[in-house]
N, C-alpha and C positions, 0 to 999 in steps of 0.2 A: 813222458811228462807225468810228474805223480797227482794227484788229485789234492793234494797242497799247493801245489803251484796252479793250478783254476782255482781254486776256491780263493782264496789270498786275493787275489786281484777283483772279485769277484764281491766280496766281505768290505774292500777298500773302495771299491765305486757305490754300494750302498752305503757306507757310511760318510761318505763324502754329501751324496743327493737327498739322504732320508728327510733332513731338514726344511727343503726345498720345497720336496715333493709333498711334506707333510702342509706346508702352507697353501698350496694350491690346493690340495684337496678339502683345506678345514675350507678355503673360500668359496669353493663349489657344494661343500653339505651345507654353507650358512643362504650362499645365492639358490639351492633350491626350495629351502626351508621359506625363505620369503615368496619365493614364487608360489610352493604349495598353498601358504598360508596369507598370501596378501595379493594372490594376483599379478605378479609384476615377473616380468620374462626371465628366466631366470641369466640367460646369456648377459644380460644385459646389469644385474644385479653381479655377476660375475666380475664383469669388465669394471663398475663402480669401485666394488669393493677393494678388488686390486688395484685401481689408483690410489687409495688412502692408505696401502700399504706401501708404497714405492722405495719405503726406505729398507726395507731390507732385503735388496737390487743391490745396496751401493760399497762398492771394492771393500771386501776383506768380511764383509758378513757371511755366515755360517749359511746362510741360506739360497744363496745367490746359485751355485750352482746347478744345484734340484728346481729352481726357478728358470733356471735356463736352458736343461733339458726338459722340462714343461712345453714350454714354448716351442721345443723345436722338436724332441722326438715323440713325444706325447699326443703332442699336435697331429704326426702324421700317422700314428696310430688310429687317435680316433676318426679320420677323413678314410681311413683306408677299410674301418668296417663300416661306412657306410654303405659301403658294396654290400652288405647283407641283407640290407632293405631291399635293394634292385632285383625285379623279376622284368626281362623283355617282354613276358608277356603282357604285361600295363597295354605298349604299345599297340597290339591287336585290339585290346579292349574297347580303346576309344574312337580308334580306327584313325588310317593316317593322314589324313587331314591334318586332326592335333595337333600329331608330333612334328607335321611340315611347321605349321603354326609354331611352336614353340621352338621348334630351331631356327626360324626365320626374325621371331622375336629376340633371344639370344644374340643373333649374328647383328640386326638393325641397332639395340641397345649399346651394343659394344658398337658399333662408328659413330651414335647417336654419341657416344662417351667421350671416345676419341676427338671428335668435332666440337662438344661442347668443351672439352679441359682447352682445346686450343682457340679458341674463341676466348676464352677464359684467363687466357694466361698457364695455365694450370700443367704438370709433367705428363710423360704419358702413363707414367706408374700407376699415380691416382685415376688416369683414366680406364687403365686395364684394370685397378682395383675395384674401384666404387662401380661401374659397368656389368664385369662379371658378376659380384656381389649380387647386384640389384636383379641382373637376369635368372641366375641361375638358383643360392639358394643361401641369401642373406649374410651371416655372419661365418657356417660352414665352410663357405665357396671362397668369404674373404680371408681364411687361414688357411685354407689350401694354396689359392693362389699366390698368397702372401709367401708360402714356404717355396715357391718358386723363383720368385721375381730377382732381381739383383738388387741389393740393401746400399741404400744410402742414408745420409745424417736424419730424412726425416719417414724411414720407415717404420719404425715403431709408431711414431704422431700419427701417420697416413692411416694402417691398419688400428691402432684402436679407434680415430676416427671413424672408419667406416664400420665396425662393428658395433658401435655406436649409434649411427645414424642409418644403417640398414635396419638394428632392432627396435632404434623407436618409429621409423616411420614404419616400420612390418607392423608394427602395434596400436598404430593408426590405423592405415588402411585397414585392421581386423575388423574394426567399428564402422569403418565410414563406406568403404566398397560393398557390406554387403546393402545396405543403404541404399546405396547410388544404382546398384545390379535392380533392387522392387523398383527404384522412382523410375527404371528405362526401362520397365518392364520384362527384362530378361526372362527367357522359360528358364526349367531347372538346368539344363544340360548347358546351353548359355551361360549362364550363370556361374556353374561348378570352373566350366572352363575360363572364364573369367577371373574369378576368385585363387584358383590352381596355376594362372598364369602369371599371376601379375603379384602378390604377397610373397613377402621376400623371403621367411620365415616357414618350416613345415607347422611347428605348433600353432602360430597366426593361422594359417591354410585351415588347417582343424579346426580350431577354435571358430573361426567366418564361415564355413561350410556348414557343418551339421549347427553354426545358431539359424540356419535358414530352415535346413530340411534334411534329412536324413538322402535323400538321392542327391540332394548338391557337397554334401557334404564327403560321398562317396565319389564321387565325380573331381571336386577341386583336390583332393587327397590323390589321387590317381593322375591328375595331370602335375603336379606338384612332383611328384617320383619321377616324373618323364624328366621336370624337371632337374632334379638333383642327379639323375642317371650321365646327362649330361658333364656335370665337375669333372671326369677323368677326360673325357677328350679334350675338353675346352683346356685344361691345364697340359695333359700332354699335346695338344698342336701349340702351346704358348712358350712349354719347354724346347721347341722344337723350331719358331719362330725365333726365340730367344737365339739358341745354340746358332742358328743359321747367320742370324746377325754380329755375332760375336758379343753377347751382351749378357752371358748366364753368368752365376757365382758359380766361383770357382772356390774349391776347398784347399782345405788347410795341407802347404805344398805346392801350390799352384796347380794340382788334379784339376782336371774336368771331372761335372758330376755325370751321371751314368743316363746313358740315352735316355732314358723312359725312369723319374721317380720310383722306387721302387714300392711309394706306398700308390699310388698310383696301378699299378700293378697288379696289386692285394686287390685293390676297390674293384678292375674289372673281374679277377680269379674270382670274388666272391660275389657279385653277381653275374658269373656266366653260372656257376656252381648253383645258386639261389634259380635260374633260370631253367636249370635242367631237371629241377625238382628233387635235387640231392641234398639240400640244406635242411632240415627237420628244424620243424616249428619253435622248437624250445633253445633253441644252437641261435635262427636266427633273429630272436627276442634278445638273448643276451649279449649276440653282440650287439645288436642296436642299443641296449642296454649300455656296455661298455664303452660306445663310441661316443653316445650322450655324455657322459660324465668323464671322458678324456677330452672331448673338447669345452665341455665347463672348465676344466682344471687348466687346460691351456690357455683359454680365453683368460682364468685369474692372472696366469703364468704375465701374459702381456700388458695386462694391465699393469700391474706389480711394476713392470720394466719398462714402464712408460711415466715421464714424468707431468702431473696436472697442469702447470704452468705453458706445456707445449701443446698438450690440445687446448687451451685458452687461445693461444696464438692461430691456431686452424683460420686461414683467410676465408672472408666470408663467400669469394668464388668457389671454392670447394664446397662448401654449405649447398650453394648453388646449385652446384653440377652435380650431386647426388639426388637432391630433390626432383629437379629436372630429369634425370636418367629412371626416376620414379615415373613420373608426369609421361616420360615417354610409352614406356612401355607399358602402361597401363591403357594410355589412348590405344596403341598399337594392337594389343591383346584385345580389347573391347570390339574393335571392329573385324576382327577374324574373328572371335567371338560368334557375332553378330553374322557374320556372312554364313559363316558353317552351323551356326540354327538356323 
């Protein structure tokens, strides 16, 4: 094969996406540009902005395709260097107590989830979405899982939905938990665990932790990673639940997709690698770097491909059952919390 024939197909899939991909990125340098400069999360500025764009999503626009490898390879890009952040040693740090703590909140959110969509009326989709989200690590967790799950008519609505409602109430609780943590008197170590367990969002985590104190603010940062260390199992036992039940997307062909994600994969490689002490400080900045602003660009990606008139229609049981799966695991973490100071 001559080096004409790679490059040719090569030249024709960038010029195809360049369009696309150029629109999600102007919406991710304008959503940080306001977060910089006005305070407002930038995920969340991300997901807006790409609603008021939706129209160029629609059949035969130049744009659409680079908008929908956004959404979907892009997306598992950035979730797969999140592994660069992860070191197992956190685990030791805070010793395992914690970490029981936070997988046992995890595991309770998620049937808390399950129990409330069906109380509710509600799918089980939205339940595995808005659950995991909420335990594990806000709008992140709902793009990863979201590239797992089996698509139907209102998964687009469901997912920016809960990217939505995981970033603003993360943006709540940054204000109001750490509040509620001084009026119950929490020590710092209390406290950090509280804050690090229960806020949906790493930036909220940060931002609520060190406005208390610099040892809570190291302390909720550090349960917050145990956190997010979390997303590749939780998603590969869901791809794995999924496949057992017969209920995974199947790809174009009628393939089955491949046992284990393969950005799933990457996230553990690159925190076993980060774990060993083999990742160098400036390697693992820039992915973390990179991964931040591939899931800005994805998050515009689904906005874009999401029409506003259908999350208007979002039932106010969904509303519900997010808030509540908040409500839960916040009592739940408080009182482990509480028990392990």
């Amino acid at each position: 094969m001559s080096p004409t024939d790679t490059i040719r197909p090569a030249a024709s899939m960038a010029s195809t996406l360049w369009p696309g991909l150029l629109v999600c990125g102007l919406i991710a340098l304008a959503a940080q540009f306001l977060s910089d400069h006005y305070g407002a999360p930038a995920m969340l500025m991300a997901l807006l902005l790409g609603l008021a764009l939706h129209f160029l999503v629609e059949d035969g626009t130049r744009s659409r395709p680079g908008i929908e490898f956004s959404a979907k390879v892009i997306l598992r890009v950035g979730v797969a260097l999140l592994g660069a952040r992860i070191s197992f040693a956190v685990f030791a740090d805070l010793g395992w107590g914690v970490l029981a703590l936070v997988v046992a909140a995890l595991l309770a959110t998620v049937g808390f989830g399950f129990l409330g969509a069906r109380v509710l009326g509600r799918g089980w989709r939205l339940a595995v979405l808005t659950s995991g989200s909420v335990a594990i690590c806000g709008a992140s967790a709902a793009m990863a899982i979201a590239a797992v799950l089996p698509r139907n008519e209102f998964s687009e609505r469901n997912l920016s939905f809960t990217v939505f409602g995981v970033t603003l109430l993360s943006t709540l609780a940054m204000v109001i938990y750490p509040i509620l943590a001084t009026l119950l008197g929490l020590d710092e170590r209390s406290m950090g665990i509280f804050l690090g367990g229960t806020i949906h969002d790493v930036a909220q985590v940060v931002g609520a932790g060190f406005s208390v104190s610099e040892p809570v603010g190291e302390t909720s940062t550090t349960v917050k990673l145990i956190r997010v260390s979390l997303l590749a199992p939780f998603v590969l036992c869901l791809t794995l639940a999924l496949r057992r039940q017969g209920l995974e997307e199947t790809k174009s062909g009628g393939k089955a997709p491949p046992l284990v994600p393969g950005f799933v994969l990457v996230f553990l490689a690159l925190a076993l690698v980060n774990s060993l002490g083999l990742l160098p400080g400036p390697v693992q900045e820039a992915a973390w770097a990179v991964s931040r602003w591939a899931m800005l660009a994805a998050i515009a990606a689904v906005g874009v491909r999401t029409e506003l008139k259908r999350i208007v229609e979002i039932p106010p049981q969904a509303i519900a059952l997010i808030i509540g799966e908040t409500l839960f695991i916040a009592a739940f973490v408080l009182t482990g919390a509480t028990l392990l100071g």
